[in-house]
C-alpha positions as CSV (number, residue, x, y, z in Angstrom):
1,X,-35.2,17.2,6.3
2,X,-33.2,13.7,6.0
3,X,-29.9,13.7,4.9
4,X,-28.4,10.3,4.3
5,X,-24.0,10.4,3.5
6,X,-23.8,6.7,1.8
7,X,-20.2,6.8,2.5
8,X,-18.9,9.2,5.4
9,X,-16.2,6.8,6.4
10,X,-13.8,8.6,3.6
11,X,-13.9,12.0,5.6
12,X,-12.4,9.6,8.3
13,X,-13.7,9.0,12.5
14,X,-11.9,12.2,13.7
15,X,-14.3,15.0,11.7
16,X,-17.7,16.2,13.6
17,X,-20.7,16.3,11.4
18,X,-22.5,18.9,13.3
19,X,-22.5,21.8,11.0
20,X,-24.4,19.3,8.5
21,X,-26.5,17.5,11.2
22,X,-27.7,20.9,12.5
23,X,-30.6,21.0,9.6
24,X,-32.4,17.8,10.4
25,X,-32.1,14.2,11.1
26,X,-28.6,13.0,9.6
27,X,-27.9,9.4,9.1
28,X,-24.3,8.3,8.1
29,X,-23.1,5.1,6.8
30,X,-19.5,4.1,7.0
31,X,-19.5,3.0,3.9
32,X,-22.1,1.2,1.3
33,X,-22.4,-1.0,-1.6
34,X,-24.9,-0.2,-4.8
35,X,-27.6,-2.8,-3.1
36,X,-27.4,-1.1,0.0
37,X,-27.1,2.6,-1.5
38,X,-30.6,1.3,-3.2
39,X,-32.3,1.2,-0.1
40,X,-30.6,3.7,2.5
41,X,-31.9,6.5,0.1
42,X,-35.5,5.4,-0.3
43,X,-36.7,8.5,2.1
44,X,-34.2,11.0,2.1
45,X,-34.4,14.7,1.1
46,X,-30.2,15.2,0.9
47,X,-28.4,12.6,-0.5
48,X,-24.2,12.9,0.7
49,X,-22.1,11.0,-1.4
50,X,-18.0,10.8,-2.0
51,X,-17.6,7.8,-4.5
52,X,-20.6,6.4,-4.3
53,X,-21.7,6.4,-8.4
54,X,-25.4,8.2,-8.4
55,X,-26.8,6.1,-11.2
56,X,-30.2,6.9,-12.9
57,X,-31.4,3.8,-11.1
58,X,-30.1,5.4,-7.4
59,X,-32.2,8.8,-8.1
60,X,-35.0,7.0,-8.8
61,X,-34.9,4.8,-5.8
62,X,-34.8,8.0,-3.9
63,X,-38.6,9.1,-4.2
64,X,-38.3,12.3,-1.9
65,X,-34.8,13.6,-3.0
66,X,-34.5,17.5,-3.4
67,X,-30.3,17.4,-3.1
68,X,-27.2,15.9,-3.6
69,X,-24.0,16.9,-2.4
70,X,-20.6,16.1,-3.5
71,X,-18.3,15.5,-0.4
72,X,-15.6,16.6,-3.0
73,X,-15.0,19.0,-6.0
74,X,-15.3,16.3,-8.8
75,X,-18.7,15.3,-9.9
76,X,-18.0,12.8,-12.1
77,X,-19.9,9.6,-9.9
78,X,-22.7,11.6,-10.5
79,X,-25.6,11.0,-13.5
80,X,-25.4,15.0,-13.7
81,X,-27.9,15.4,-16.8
82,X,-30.7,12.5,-15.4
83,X,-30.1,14.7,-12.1
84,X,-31.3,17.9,-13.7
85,X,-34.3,16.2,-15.8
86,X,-35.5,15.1,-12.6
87,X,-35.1,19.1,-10.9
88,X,-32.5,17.8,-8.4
89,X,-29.4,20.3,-7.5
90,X,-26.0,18.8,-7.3
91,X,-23.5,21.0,-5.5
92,X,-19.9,20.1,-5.1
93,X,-17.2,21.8,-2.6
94,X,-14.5,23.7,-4.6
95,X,-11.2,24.7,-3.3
96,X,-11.0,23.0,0.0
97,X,-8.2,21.5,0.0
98,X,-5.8,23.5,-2.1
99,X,-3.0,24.1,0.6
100,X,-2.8,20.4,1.6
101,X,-2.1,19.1,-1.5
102,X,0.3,21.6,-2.5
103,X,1.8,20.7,0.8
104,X,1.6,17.0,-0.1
105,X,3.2,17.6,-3.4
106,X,6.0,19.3,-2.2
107,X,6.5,16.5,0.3
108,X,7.0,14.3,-2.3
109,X,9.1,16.3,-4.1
110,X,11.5,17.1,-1.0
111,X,11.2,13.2,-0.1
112,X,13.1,12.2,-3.9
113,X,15.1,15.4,-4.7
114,X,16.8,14.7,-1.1
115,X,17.1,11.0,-1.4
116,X,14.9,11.2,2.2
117,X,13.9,6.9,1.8
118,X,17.3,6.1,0.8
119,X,18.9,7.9,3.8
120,X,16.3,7.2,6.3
121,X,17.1,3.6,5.8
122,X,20.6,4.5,6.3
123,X,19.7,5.8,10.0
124,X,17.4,3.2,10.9
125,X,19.3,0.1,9.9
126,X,21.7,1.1,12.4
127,X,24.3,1.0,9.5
128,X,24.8,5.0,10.0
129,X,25.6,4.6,13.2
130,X,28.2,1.3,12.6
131,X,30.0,3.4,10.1
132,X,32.2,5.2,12.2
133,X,31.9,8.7,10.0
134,X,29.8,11.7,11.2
135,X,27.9,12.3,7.4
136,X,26.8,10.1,4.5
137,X,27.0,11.3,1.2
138,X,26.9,8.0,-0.7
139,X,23.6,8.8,-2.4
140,X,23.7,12.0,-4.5
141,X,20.9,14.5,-4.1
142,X,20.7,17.7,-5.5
143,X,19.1,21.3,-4.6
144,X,15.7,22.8,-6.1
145,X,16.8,26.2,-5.8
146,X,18.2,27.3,-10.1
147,X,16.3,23.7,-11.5
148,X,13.0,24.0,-13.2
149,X,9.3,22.9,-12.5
150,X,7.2,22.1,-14.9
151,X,3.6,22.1,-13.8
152,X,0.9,20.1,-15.9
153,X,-2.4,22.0,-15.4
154,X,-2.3,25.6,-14.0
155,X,-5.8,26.1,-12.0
156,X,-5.9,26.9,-8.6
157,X,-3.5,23.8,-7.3
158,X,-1.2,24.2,-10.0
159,X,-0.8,28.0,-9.0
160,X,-0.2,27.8,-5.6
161,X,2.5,25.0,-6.6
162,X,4.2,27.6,-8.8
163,X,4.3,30.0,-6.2
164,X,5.8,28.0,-3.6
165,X,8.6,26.6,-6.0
166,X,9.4,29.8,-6.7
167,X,9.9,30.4,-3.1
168,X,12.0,27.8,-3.7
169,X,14.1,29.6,-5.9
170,X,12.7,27.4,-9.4
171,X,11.7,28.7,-12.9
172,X,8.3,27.7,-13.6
173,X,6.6,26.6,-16.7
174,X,3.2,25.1,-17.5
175,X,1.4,23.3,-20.2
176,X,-2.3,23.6,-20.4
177,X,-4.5,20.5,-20.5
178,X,-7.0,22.6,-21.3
179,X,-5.9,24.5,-24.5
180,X,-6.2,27.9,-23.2
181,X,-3.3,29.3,-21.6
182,X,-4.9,31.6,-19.3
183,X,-1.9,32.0,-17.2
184,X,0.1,35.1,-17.6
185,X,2.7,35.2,-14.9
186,X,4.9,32.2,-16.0
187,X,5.7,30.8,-19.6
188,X,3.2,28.3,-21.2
189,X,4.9,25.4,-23.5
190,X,4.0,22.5,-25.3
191,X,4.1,19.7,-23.5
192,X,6.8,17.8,-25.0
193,X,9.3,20.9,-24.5
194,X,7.9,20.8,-20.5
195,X,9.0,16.7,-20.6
196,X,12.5,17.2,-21.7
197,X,13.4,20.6,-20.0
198,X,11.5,20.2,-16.4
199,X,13.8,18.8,-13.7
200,X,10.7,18.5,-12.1
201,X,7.4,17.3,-13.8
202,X,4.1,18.0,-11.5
203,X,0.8,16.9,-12.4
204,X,-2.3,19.1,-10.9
205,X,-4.9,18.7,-14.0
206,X,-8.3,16.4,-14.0
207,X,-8.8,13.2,-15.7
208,X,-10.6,14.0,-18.9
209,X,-10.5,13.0,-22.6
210,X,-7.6,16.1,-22.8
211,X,-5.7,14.0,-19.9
212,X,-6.4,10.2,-19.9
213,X,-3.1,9.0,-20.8
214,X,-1.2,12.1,-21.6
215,X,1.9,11.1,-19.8
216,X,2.5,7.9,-21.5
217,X,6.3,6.0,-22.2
218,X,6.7,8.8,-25.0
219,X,6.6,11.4,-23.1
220,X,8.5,10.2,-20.0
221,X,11.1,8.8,-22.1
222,X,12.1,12.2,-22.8
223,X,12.8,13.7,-19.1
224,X,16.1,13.9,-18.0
225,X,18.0,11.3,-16.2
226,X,18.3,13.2,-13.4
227,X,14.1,14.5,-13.3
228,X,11.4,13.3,-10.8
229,X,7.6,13.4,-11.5
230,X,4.9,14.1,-8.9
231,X,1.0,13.4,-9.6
232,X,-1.0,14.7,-7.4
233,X,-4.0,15.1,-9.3
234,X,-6.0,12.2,-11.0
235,X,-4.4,8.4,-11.5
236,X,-5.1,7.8,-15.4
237,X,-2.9,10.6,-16.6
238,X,0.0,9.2,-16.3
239,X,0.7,4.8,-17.7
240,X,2.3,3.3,-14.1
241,X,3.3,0.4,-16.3
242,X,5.9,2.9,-18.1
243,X,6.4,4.8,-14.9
244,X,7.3,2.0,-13.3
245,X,9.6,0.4,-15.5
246,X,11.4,4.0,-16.2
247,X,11.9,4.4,-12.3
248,X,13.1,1.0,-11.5
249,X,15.5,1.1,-14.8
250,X,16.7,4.8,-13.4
251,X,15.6,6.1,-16.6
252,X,14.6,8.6,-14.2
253,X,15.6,10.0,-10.7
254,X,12.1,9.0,-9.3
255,X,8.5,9.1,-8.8
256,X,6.1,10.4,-6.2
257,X,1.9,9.2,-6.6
258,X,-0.9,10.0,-4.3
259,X,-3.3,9.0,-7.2
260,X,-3.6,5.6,-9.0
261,X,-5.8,4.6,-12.3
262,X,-7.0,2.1,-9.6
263,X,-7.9,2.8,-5.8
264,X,-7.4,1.3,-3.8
265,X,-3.7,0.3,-5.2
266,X,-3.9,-3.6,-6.6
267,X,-1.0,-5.7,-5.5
268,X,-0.4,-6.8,-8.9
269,X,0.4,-2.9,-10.1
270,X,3.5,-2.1,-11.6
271,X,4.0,0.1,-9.1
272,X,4.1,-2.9,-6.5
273,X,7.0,-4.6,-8.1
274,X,9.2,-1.9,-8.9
275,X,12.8,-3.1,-7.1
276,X,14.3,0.1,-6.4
277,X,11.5,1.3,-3.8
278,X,13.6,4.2,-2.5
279,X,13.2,5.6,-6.1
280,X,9.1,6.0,-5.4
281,X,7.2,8.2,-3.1
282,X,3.9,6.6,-2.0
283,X,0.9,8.4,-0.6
284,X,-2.6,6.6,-0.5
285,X,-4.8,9.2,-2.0
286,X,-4.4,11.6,1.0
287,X,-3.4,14.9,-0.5
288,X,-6.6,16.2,-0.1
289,X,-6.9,15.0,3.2
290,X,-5.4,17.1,6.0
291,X,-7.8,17.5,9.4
292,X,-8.3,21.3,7.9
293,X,-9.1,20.4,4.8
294,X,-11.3,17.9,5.8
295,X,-13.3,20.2,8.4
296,X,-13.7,23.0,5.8
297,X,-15.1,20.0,3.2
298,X,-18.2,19.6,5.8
299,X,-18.3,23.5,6.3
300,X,-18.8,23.7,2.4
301,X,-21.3,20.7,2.7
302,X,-23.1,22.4,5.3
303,X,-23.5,26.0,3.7
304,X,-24.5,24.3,0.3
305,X,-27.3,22.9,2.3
306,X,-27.9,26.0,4.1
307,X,-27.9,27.6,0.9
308,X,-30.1,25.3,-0.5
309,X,-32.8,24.9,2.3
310,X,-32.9,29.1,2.7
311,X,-34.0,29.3,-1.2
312,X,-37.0,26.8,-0.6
């Protein structure tokens, strides 16, 4: 068996690819264009692919393919239905990374309810220690413990993020993206009640038709003052144009992205020219990215190839 991964640079240098490389010859390529994807999977049996799209056009360039894995839980780079008319599996990774991007989100959460970028600056200007005074409470920040989270998408993520704000000591609601509130253990609102009444807005939902552009200048124009949103799951749900103009005019408290409706991040974003940086938290699409998370993502590759190989 050949297995090709078009694009194993995005599971980084520091992740050993010997639980896949165990079933046959494994050839991995940093990172590679749709000319060069065109002629890397010309005679390959498993076909690895992160962002790469799989276009009719790639399958059929890829006479001997029997495979393709998703280094990721979404398949949406992926010609699913030309994949099954030509009898080829496609198997994703699910759950993999649940812990570190609740972690992530909370990180961003901790990093603007405590005003962390404003006081850090504080510290490492020196101007702390200049001014003579043991503490610094010239930036307001506020606890989480009595304030309430609203969480936009309750799957797996979204759970595990309820849970741990309630460890937190914060009342939980949720809107569904989906329509069906399947969540019993916390109260499910409409969305524009979650806006106005969250002191916390988290997004943990999938960009669909449901979710391109549900948080839009409507809906953030009705959070508090005082509220900070979080998306941590796909950029596209919420308008950064709006964002950004609400954050920098303190319409809101603050903002904290790890997803972007563009990735890599342009420098002509909104984002980029928002003047009140300490008002934004900034992560470069790494929430899913942790060295564990990352190690079980090639465990889950490897058994879906195990798996696959042991029915043939």
């Amino acid at each position: 068996m050949k297995t090709v991964f078009l694009d194993a640079a995005t599971l980084g240098s520091d992740i050993s690819f010997a639980p896949i490389g165990k079933f046959g010859e494994l050839i991995c390529y940093p990172t590679s264009s749709p000319e060069e994807a065109m002629v890397r999977v010309k005679d390959c049996d498993i076909l690895i692919i992160n962002k790469v799209k799989v276009i009719k056009e790639l399958i059929d360039a890829a006479g001997s393919l029997k495979l393709i894995c998703e280094a990721a839980t979404g398949v949406n780079n992926i010609d699913l239905e030309y994949a099954a008319s030509k009898g080829i599996p496609v198997k994703n990774v699910a759950g993999y990374s649940t812990e570190t991007v609740v972690q992530t989100t909370f990180m961003h959460i901790l990093n603007l309810s405590c005003a962390f970028a404003y006081y850090d600056g504080k510290v490492k200007s020196g101007e702390y220690g200049r001014s003579g005074m043991f503490t610094d409470v010239s930036q307001p920040f506020h606890e989480l413990s009595g304030k309430t989270i609203g969480v936009i998408g309750m799957g797996t993520i979204g759970s595990r993020v309820a849970r741990v704000a309630e460890a937190f000591g914060m009342k939980v609601v949720y809107y569904s993206t989906s329509g069906t509130s399947h969540c019993r253990e916390y109260p499910s609102v409409p969305l524009d009640m979650l806006m106005s009444e969250s002191d916390v807005v988290t997004v943990h939902a999938p960009l669909n038709d449901r979710t391109a552009g549900l948080i839009g200048e409507r809906e953030i124009a009705m959070m508090k003052p005082s509220a900070v949103i979080v998306n941590a799951g796909r950029g596209g749900i919420v308008d950064e144009k709006a964002l950004a103009e609400a954050v920098d005019e303190g319409r809101i408290a603050g903002a904290g992205l790890d997803v972007y409706s563009a990735e890599p991040l342009p420098e002509d974003s909104p984002l980029m020219k928002v003047v009140h940086k300490e008002r934004l938290s900034l992560t470069p699409h790494t929430a899913w990215a942790s060295v564990e998370a990352r190690t079980r993502l090639v465990e889950g590759i490897a058994r879906n190839i195990g798996e696959f190989i042991g029915k043939n």
